[in-house]
C-alpha positions as CSV (number, residue, x, y, z in Angstrom):
1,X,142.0,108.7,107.3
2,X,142.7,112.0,108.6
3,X,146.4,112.1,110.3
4,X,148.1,115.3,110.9
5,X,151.3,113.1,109.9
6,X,150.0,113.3,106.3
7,X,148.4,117.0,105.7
8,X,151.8,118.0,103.7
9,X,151.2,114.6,101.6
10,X,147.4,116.1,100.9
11,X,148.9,120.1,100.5
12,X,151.3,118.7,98.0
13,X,148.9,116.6,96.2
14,X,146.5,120.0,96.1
15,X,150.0,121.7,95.0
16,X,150.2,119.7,92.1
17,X,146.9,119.2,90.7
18,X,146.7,123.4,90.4
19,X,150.3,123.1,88.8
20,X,148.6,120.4,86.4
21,X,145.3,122.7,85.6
22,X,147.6,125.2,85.1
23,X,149.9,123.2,82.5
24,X,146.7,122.4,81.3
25,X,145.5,126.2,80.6
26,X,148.8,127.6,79.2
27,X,147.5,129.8,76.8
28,X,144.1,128.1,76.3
29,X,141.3,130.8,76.6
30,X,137.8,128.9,78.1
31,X,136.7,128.5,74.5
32,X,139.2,126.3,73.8
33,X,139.0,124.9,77.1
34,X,134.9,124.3,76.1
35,X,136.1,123.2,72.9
36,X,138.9,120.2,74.0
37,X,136.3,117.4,75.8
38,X,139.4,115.9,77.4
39,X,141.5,118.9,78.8
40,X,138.4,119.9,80.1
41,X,137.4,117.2,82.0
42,X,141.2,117.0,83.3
43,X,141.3,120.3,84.8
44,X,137.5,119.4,86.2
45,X,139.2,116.1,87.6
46,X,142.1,118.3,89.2
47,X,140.0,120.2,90.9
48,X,137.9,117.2,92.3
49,X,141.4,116.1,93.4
50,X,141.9,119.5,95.3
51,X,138.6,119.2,97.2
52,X,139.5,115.9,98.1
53,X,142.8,116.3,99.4
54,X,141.8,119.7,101.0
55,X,138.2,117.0,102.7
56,X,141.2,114.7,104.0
57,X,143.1,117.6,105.7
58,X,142.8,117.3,109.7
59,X,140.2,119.6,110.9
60,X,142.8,121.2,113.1
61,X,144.8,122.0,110.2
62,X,141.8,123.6,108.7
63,X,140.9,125.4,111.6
64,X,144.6,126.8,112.2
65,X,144.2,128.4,108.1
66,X,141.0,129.6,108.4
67,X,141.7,131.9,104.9
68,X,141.1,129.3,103.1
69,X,137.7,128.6,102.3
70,X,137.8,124.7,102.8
71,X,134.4,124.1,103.5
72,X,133.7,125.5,99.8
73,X,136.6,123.9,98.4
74,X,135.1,120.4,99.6
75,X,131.6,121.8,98.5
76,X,133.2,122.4,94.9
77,X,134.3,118.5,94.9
78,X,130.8,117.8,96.4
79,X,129.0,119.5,93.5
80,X,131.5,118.0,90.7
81,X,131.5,114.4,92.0
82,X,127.7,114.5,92.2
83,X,126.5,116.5,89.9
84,X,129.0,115.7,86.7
85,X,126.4,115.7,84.3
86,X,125.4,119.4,85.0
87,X,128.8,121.1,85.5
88,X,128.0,124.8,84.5
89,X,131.4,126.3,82.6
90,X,131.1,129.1,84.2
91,X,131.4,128.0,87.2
92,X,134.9,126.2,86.4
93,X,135.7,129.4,84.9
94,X,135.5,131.1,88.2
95,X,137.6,128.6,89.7
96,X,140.0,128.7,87.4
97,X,140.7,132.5,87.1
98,X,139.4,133.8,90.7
99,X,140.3,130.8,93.2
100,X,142.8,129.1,91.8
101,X,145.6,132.0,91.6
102,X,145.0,132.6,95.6
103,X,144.5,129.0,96.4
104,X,148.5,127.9,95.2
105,X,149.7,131.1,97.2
106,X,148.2,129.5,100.5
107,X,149.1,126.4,99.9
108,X,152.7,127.6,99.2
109,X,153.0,129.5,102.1
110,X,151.1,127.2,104.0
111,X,153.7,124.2,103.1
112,X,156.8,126.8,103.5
113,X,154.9,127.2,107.3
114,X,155.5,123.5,107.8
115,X,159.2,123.4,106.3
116,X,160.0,125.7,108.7
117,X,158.3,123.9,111.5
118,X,160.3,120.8,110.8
């Protein structure tokens, strides 16, 4: 259920499943990420987590952060949860070194934002 009560339970839960994939990657290169059947498949379940969480945000909090691309975020879920058996690497790979970095700054600020408001 979406509740606006509970968007900085579902920004923290996005907060640490990018801290995870990023414990995860700590000087593994995506060859050895390719390589390792399990850390792979727990960084792609992080990032299933993050579209979920981001999916169970209120739409007014998405609306109000419109920098973030939720709508693709929730797509990326989409695509993982339903099409696990054809998971490109690249893709992941894109994630993990173009989205990700930007993704934890907003979600940093965006739970500093609320901190504040409190």
């Amino acid at each position: 259920m979406r509740e606006p009560a509970r968007d900085i339970e579902r920004l923290v839960h996005i907060k640490e499943s990018i801290d995870r994939i990023n414990r995860y990657m700590n000087g593994v290169t995506m060859d050895m990420l390719l390589a390792d059947d399990m850390r792979y498949y727990a960084v792609v379940k992080n990032i299933e987590i993050i579209g979920e969480a981001a999916n169970m945000l209120t739409f007014e909090f998405r609306e109000n952060h419109p920098a973030t691309p939720w709508k693709m975020i929730v797509g990326m879920r989409n695509y993982i949860t339903h099409e696990y058996f054809q998971i490109k690497p690249a893709v992941v790979q894109e994630v993990l070194m173009q989205d990700l970095p930007e993704l934890a700054e907003q979600i940093e600020a965006y739970l500093e934002e609320i901190k504040a408001e409190q």
